[in-house]
DSSP file (Angstrom, degrees, kcal/mol; ACC not computed):
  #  RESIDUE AA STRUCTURE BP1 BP2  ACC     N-H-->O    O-->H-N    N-H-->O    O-->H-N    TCO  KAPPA ALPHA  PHI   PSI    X-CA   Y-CA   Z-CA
    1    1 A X              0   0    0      0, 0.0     2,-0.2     0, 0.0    60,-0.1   0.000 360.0 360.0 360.0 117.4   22.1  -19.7    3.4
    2    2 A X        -     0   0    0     58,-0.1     2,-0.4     2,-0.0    60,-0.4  -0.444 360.0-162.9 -81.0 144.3   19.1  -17.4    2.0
    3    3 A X        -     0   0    0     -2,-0.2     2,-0.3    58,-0.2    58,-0.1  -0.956   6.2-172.4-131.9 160.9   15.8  -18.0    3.4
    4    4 A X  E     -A   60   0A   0     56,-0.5    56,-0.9    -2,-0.4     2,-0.8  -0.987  31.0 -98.1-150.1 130.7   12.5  -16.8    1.9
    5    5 A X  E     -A   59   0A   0     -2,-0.3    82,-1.5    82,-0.3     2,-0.3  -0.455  40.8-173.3 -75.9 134.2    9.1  -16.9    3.1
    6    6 A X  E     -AB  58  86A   0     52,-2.4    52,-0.9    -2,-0.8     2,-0.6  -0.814  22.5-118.8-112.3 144.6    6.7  -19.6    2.1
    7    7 A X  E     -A   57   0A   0     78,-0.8    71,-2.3    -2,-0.3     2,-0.5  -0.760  19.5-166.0 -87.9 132.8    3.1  -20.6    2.4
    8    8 A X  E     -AC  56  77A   0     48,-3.3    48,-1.2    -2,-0.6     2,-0.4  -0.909   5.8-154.5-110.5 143.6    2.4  -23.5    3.9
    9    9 A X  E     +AC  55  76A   0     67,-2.8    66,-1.8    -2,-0.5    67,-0.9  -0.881  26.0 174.2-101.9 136.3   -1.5  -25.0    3.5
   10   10 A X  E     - C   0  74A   0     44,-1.3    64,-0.2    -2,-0.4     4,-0.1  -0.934  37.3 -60.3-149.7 170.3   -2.3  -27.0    6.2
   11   11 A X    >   -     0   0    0     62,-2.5     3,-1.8    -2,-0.3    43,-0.2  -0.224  69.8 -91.1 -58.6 146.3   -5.6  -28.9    7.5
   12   12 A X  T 3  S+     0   0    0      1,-0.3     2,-1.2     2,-0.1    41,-0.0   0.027 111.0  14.3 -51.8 179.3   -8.4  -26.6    8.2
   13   13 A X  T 3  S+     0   0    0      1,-0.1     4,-0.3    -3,-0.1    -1,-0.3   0.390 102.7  95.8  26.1   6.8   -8.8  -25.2   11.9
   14   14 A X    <>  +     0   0    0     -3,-1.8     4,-3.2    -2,-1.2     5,-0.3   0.331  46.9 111.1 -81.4  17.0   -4.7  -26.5   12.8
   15   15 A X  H  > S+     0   0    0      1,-0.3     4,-1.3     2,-0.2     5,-0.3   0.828  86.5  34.8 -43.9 -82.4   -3.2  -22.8   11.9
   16   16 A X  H  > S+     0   0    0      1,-0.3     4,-2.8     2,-0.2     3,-0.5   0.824 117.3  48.5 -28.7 -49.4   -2.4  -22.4   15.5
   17   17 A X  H >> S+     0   0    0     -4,-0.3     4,-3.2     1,-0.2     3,-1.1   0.977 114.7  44.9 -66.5 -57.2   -1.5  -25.6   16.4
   18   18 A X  H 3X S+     0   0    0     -4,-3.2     4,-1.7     1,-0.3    -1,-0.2   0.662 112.4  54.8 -55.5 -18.7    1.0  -26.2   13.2
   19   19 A X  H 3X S+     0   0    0     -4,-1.3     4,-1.9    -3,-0.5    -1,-0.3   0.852 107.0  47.5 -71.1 -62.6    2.4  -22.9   13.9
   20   20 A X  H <X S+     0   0    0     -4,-2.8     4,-3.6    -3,-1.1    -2,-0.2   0.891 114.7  51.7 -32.1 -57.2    3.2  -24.0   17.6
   21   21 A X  H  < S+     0   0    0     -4,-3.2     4,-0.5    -5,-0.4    -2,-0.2   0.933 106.4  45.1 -54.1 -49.7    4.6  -27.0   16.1
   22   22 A X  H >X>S+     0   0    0     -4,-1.7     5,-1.7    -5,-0.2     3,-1.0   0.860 109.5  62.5 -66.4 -41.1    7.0  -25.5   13.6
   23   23 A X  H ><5S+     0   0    0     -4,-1.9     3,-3.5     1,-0.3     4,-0.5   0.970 103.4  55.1 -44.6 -70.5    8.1  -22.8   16.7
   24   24 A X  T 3<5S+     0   0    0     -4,-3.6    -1,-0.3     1,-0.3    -2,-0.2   0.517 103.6  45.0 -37.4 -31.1    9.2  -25.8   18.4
   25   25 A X  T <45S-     0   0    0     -3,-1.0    -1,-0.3    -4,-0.5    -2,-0.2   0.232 121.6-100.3 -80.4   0.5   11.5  -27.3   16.0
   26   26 A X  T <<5S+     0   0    0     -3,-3.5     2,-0.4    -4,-0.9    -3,-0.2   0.689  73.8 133.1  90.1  23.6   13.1  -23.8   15.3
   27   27 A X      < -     0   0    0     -5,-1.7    -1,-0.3    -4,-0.5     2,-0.1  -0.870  61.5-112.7-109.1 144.8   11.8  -22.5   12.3
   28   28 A X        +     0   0    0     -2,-0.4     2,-0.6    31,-0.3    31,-0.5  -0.257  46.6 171.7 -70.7 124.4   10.5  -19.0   12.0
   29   29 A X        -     0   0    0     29,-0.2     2,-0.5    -2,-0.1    29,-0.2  -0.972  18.2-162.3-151.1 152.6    6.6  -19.1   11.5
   30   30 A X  B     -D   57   0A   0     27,-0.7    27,-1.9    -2,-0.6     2,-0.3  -0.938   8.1-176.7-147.3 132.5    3.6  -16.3   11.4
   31   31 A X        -     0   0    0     -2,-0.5     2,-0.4    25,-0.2    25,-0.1  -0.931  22.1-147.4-110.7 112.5    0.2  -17.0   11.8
   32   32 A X        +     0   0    0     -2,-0.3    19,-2.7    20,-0.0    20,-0.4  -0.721  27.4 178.2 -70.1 115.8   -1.3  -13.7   11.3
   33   33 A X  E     -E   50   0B   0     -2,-0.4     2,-0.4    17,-0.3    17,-0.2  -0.906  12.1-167.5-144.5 165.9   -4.1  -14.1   13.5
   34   34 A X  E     -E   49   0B   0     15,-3.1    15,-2.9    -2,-0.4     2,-0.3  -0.999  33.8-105.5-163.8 155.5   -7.2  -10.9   14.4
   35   35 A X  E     -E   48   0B   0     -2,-0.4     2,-0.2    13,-0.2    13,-0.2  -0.692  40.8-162.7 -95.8 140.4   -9.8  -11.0   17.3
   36   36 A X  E     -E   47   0B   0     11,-0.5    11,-3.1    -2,-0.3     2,-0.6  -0.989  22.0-121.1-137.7 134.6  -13.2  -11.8   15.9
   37   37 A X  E     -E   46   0B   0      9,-0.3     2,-0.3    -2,-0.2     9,-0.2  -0.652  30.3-161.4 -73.6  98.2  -16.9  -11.3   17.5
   38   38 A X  E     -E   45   0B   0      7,-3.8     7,-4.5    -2,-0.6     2,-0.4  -0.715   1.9-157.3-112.8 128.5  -18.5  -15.1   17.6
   39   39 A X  E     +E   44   0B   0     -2,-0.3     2,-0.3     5,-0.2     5,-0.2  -0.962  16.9 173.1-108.0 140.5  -22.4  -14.9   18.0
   40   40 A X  E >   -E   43   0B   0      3,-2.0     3,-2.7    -2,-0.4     5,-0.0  -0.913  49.2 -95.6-144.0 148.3  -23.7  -18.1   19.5
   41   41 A X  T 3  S+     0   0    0     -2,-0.3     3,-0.1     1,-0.3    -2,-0.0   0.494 120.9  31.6 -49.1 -21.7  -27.6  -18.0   20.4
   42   42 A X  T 3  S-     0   0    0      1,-0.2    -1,-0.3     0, 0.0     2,-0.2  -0.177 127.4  -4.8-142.8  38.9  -27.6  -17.0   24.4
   43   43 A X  E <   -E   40   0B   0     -3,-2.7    -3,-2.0     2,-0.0     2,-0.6  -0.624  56.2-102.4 165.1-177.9  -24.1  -14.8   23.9
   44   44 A X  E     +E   39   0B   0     -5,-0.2     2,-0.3    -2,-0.2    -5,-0.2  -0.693  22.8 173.8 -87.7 123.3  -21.0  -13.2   22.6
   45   45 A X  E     -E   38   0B   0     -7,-4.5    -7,-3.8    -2,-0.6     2,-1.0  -0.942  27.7-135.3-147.0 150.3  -17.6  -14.0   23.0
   46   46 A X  E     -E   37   0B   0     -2,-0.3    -9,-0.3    -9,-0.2   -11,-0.1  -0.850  29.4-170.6-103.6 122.3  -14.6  -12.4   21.2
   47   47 A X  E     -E   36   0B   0    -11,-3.1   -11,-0.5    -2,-1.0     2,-0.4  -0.115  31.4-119.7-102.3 169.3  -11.9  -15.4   19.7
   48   48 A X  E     -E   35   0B   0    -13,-0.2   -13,-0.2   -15,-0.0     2,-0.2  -0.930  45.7-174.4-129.5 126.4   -8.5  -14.8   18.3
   49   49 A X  E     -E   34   0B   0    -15,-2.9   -15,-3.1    -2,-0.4     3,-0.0  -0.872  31.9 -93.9-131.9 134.1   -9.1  -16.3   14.6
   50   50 A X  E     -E   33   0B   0    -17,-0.2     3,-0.3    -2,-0.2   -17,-0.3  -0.084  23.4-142.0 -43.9 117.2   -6.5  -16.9   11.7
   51   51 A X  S    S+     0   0    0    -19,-2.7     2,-1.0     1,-0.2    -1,-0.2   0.993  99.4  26.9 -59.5 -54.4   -6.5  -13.9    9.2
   52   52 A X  S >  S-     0   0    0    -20,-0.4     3,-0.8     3,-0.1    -1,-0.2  -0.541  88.9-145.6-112.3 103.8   -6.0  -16.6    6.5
   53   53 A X  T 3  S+     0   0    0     -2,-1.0   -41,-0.1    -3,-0.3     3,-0.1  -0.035  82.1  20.1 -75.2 165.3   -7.4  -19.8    7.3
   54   54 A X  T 3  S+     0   0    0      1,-0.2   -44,-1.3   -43,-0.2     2,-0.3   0.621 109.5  98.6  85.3  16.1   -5.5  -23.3    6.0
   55   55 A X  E <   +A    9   0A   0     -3,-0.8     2,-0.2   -46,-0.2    -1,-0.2  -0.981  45.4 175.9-143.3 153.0   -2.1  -20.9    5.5
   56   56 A X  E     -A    8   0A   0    -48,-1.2   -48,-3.3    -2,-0.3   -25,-0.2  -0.824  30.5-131.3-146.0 132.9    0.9  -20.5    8.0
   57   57 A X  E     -AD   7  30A   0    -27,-1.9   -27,-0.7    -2,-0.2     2,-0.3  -0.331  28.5-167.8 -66.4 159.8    3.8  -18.2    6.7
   58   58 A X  E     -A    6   0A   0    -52,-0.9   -52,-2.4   -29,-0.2   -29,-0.2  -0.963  15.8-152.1-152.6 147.0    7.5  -20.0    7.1
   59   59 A X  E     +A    5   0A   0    -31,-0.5     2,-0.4    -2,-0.3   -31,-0.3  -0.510  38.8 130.3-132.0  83.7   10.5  -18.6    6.8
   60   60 A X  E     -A    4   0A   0    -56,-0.9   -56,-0.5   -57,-0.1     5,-0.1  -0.978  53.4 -95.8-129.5 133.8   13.3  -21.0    5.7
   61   61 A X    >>  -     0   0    0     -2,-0.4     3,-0.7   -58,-0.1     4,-0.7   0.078  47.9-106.5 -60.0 142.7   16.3  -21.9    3.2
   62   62 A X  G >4 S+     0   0    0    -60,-0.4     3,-1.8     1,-0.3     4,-0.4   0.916 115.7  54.4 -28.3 -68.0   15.4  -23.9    0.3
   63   63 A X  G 34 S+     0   0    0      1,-0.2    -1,-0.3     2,-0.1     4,-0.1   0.635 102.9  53.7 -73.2  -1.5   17.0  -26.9    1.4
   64   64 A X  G X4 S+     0   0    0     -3,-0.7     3,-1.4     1,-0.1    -1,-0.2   0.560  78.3 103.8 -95.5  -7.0   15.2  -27.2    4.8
   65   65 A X  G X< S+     0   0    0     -3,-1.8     3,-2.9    -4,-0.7     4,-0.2   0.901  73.8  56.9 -23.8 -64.0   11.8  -27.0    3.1
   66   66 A X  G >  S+     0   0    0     -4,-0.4     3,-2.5     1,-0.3    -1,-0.2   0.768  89.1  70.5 -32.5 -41.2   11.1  -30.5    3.5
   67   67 A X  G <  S+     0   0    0     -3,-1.4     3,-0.5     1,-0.3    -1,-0.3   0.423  80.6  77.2 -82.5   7.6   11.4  -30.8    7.0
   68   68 A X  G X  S+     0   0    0     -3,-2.9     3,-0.9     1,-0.2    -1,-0.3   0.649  77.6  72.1 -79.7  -3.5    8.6  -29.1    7.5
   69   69 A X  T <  S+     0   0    0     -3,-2.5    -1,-0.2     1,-0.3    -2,-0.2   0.484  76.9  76.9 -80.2 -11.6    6.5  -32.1    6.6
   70   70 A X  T 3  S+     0   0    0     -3,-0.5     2,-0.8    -4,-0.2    -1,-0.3   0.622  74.9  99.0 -88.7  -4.2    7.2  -33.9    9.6
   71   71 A X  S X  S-     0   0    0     -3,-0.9     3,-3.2     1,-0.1   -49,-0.1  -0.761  86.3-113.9 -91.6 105.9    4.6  -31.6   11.6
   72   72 A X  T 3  S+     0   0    0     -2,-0.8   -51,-0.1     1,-0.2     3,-0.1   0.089  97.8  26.9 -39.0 116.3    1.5  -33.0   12.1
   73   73 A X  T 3  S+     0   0    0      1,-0.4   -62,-2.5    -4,-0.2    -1,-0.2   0.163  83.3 119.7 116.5 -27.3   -1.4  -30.7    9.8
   74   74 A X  E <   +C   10   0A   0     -3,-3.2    -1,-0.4   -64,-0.2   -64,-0.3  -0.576  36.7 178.4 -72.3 141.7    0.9  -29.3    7.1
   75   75 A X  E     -     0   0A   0    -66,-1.8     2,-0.2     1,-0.3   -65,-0.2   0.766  49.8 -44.1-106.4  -3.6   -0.3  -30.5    4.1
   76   76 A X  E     -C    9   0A   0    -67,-0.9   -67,-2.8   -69,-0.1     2,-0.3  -0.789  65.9 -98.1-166.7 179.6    2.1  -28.9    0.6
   77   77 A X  E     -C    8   0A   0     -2,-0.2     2,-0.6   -69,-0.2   -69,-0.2  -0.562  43.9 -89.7-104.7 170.4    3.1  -25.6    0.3
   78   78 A X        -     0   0    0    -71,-2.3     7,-4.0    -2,-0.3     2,-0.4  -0.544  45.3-155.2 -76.0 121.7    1.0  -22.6   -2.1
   79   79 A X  E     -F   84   0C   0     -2,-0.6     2,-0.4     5,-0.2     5,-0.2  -0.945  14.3-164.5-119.2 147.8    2.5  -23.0   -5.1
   80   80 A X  E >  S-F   83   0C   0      3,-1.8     3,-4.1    -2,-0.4    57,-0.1  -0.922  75.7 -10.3-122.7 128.8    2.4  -19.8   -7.6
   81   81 A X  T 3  S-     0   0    0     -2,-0.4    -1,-0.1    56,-0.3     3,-0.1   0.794 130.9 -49.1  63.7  21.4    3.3  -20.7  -11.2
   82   82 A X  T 3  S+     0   0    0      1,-0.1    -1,-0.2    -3,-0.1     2,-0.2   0.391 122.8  84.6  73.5  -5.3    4.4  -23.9  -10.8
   83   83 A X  E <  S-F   80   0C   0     -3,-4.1    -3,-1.8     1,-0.1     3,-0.1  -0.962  88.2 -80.5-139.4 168.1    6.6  -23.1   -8.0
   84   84 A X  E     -F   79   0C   0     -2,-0.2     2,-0.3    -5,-0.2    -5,-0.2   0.003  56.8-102.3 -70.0 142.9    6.5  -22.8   -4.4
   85   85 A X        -     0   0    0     -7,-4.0   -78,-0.8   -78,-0.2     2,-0.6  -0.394  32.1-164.1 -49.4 119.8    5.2  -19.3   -3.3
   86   86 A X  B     -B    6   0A   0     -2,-0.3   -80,-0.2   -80,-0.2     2,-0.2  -0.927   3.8-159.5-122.7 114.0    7.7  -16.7   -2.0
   87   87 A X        -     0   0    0    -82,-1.5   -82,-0.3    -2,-0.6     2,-0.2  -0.538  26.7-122.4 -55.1 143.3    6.4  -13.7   -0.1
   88   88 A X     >  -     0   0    0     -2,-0.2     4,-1.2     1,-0.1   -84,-0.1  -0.581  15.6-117.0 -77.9 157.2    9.0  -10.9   -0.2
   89   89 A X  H >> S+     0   0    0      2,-0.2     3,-3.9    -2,-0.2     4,-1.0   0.998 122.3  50.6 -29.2 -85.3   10.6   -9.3    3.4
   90   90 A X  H 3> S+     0   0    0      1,-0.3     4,-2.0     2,-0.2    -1,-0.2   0.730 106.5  55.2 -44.1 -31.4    9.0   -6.1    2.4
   91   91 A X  H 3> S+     0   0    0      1,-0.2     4,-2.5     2,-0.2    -1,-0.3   0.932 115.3  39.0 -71.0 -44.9    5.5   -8.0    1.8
   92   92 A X  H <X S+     0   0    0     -3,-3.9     4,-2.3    -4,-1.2    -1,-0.2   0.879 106.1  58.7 -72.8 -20.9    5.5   -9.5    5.4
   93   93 A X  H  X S+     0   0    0     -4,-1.0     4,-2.4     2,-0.3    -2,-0.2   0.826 104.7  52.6 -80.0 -53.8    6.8   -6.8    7.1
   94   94 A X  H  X S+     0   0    0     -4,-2.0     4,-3.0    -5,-0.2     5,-0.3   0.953 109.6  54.7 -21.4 -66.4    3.3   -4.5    5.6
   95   95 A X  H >X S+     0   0    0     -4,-2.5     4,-1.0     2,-0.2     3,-0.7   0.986 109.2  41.3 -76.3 -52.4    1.2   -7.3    7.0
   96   96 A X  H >X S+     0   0    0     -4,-2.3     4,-2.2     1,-0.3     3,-1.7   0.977 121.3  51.3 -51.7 -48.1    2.8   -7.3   11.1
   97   97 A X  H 3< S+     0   0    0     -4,-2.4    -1,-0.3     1,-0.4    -2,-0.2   0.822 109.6  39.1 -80.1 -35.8    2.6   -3.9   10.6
   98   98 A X  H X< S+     0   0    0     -4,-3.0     3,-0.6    -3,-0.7    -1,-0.4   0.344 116.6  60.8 -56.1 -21.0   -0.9   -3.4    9.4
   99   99 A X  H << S+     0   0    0     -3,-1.7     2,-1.0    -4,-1.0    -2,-0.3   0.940 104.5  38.2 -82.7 -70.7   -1.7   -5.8   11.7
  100  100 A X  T 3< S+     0   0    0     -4,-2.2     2,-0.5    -5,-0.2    -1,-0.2  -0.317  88.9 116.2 -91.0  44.7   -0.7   -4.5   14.6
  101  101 A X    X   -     0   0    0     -2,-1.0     3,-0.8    -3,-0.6    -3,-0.0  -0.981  52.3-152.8-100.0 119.4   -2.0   -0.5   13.5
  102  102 A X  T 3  S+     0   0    0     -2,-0.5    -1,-0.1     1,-0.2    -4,-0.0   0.841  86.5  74.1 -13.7 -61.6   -4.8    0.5   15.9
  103  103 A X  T 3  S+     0   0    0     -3,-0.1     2,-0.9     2,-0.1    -1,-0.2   0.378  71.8  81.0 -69.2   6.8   -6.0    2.4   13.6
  104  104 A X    <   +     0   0    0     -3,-0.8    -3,-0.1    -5,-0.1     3,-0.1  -0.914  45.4 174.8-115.9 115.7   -7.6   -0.1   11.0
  105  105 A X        +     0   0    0     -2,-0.9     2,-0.3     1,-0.1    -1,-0.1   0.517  62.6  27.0-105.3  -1.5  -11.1   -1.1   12.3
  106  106 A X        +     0   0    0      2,-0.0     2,-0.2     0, 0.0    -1,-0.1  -0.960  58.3 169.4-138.7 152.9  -12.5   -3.3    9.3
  107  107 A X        -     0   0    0     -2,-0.3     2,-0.5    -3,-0.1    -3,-0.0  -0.808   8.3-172.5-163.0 116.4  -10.7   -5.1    7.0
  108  108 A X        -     0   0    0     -2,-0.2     2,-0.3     2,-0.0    -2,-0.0  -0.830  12.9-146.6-108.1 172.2  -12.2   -8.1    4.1
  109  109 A X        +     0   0    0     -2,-0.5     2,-0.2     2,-0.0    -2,-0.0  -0.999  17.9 178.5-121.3 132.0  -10.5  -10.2    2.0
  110  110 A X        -     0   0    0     -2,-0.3     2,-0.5     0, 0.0    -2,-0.0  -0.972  19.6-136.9-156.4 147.2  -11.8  -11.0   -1.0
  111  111 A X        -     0   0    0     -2,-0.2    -2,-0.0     1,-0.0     0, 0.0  -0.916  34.5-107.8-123.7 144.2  -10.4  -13.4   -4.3
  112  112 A X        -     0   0    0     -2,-0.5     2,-0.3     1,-0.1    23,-0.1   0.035  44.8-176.1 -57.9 157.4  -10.7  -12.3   -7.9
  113  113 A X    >   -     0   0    0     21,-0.1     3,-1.9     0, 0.0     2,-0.8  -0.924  34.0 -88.3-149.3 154.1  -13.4  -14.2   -9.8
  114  114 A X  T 3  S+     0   0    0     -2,-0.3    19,-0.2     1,-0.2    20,-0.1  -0.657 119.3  34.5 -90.9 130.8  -14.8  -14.4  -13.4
  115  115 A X  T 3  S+     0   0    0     17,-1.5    -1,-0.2    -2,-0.8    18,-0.1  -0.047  92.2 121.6 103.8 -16.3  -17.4  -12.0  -13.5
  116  116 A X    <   -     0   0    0     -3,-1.9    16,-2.4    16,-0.1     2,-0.6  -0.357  55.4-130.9 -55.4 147.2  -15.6   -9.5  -11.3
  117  117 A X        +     0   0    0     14,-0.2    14,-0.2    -3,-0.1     2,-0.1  -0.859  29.6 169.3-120.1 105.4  -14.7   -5.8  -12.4
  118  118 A X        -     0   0    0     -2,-0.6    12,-3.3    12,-0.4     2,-0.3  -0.316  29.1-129.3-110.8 171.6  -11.7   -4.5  -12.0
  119  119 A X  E     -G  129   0D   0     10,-0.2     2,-0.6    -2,-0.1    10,-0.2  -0.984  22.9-135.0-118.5 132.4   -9.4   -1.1  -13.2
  120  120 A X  E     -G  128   0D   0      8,-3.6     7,-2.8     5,-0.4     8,-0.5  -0.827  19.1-173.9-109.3 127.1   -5.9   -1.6  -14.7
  121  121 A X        +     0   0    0     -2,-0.6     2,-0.2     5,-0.2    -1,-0.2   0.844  60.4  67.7 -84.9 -26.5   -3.7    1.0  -12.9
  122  122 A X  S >  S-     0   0    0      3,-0.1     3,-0.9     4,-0.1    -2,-0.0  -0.410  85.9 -24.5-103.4 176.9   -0.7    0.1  -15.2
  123  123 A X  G >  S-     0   0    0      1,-0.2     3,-1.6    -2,-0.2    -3,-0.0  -0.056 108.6  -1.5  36.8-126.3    0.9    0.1  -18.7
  124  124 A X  G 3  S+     0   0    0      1,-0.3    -1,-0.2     2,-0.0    -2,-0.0   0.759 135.7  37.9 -55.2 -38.9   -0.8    0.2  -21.8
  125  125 A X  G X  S+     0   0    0     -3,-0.9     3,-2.0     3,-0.1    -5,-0.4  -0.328  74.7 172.2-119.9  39.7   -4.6    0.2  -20.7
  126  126 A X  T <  S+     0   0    0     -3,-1.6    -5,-0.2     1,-0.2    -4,-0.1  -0.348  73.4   0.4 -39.6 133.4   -4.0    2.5  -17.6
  127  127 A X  T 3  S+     0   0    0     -7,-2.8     2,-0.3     1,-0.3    -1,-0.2   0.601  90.3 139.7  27.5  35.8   -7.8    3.2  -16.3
  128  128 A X  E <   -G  120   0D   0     -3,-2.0    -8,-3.6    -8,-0.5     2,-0.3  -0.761  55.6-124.2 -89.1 155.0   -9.4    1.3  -18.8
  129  129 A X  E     -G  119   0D   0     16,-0.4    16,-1.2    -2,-0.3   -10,-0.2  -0.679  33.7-179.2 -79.7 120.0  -12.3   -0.6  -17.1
  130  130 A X  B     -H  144   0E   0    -12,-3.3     2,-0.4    -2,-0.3   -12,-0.4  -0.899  22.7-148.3-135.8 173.8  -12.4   -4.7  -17.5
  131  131 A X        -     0   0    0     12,-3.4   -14,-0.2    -2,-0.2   -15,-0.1  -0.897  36.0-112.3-147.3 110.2  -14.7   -7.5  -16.4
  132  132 A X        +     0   0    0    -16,-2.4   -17,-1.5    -2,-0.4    10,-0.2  -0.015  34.7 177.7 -44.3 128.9  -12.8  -10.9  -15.7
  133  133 A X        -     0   0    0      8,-2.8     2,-0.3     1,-0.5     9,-0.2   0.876  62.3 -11.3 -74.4 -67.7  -13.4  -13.7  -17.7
  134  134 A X  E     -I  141   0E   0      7,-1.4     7,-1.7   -20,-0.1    -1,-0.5  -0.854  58.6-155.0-130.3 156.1  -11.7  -16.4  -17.1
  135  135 A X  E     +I  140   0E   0     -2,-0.3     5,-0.2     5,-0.2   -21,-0.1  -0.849  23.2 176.1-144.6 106.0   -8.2  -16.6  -14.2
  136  136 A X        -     0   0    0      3,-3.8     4,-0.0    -2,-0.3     5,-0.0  -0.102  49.3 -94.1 -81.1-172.0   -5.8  -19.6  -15.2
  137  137 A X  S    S+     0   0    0      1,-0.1   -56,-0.3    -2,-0.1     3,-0.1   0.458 124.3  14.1 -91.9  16.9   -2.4  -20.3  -13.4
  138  138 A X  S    S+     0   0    0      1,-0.4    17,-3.6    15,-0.1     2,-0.3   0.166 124.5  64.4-161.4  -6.7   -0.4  -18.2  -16.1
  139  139 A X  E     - J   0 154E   0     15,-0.3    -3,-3.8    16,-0.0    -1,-0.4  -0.997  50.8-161.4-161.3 153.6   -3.2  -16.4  -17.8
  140  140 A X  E     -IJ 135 153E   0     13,-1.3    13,-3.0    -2,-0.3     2,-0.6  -0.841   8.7-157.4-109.8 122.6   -6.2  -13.9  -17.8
  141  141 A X  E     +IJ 134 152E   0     -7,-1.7    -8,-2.8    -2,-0.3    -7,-1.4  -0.984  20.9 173.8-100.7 115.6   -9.2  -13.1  -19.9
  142  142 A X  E     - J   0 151E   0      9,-1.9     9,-1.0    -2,-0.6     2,-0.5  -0.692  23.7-153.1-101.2 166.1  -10.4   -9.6  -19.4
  143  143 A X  E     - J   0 150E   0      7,-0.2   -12,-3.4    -2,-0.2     2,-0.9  -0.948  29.3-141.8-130.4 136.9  -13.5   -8.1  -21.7
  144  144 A X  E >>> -HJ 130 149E   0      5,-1.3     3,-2.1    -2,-0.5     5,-1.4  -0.897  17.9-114.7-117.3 127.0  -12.3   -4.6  -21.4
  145  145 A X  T 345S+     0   0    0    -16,-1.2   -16,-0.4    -2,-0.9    -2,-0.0  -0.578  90.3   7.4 -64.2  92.8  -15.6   -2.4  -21.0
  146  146 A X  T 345S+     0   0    0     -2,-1.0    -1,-0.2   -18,-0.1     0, 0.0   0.402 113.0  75.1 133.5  37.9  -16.2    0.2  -24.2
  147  147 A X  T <45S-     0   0    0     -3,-2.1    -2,-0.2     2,-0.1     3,-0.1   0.431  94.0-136.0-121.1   0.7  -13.5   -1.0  -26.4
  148  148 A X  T  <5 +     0   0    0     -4,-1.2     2,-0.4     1,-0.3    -3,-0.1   0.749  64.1 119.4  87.5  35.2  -15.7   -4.4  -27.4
  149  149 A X  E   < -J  144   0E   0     -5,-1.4    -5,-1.3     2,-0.0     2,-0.8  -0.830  63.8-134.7-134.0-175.8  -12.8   -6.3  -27.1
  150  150 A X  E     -J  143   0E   0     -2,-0.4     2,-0.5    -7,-0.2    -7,-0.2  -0.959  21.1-151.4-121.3 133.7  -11.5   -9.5  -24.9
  151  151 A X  E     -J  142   0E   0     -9,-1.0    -9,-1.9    -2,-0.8     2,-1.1  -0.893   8.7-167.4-109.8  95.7   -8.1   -9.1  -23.6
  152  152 A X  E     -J  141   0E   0     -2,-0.5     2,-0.5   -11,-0.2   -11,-0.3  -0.761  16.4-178.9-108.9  97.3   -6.1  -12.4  -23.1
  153  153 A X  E     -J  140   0E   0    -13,-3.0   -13,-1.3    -2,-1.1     2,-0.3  -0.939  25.7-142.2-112.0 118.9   -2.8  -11.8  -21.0
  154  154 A X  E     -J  139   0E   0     -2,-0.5     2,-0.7   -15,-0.2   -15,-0.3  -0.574  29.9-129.4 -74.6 118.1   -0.2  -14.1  -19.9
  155  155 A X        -     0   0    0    -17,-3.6    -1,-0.1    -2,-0.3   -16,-0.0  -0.462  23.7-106.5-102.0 124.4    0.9  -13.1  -16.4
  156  156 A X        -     0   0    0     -2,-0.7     2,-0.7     1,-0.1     3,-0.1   0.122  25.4-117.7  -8.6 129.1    5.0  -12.5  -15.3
  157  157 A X        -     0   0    0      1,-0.1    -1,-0.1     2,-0.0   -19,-0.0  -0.818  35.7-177.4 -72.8 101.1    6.6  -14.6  -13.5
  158  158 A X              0   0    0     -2,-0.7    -1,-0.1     1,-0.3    -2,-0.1   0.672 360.0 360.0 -79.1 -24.6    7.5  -12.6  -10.3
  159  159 A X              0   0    0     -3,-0.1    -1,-0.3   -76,-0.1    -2,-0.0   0.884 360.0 360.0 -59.9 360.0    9.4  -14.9   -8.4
């Protein structure tokens, strides 16, 4: 039986707790979680806060998806393309590890947006310059910057 990692969306602030939950029933779960500096008007205190909040990783066989629904907070899984999200191994394995490097002292997160400007490192328009238009669930509007034109791409399906 293959299992794959999923995203699960779940009610804001429950990472921890649904995470807890899922342990307990036997299912493989990450919550990615990084110590953050809370300023409150008469002091400091340093928390340990969800890298991505609303999201819990799972790692479980197709047919045991479901049962994750019986844990109070999940609320559906991330779906990419119409179908549930599957992190690869190699992709989780990056984040623990990067996670737990010393050596990284800042970090943001940030999600692509129309009016953002990006560089395409591959294929045809390697290091042409573009500025998003529009981001659907299967397609992309770029205006790619000093050929005057808009660049309308339909994106792979990776799983």
């Amino acid at each position: 039986m293959t299992k794959n990692w999923y995203v699960l969306y779940v009610k804001p602030k429950n990472e921890k707790k649904v995470a807890q939950r899922l342990s307990a029933l036997q299912v493989e779960v990450y919550c990615p979680m990084i110590k953050e500096v809370k300023q409150w008007s008469d002091r400091k205190k340093t928390i340990e806060a969800p890298l991505f909040k609303s999201y819990v990783f799972i790692n479980i066989s197709e047919g045991e998806r479901q049962r994750v629904f019986d844990v109070p907070g999940v609320v559906r899984y991330l779906y990419w393309l119409g179908k549930p999200a599957v992190v690869r191994d190699i992709e989780m394995e990056t984040l623990k590890k990067w996670l737990t490097d010393d050596t990284v002292e800042n970090y943001s997160l940030t999600k692509l947006e129309s009016g953002d400007k990006v560089a395409i490192k591959y294929g045809a328009l390697k290091d042409k310059k573009a500025q998003i238009i529009e981001i659907g669930k299967t397609r992309v509007r770029l205006i790619l910057e000093g050929m005057g034109v808009v660049l309308n791409m339909k994106i792979k399906d990776l799983a």
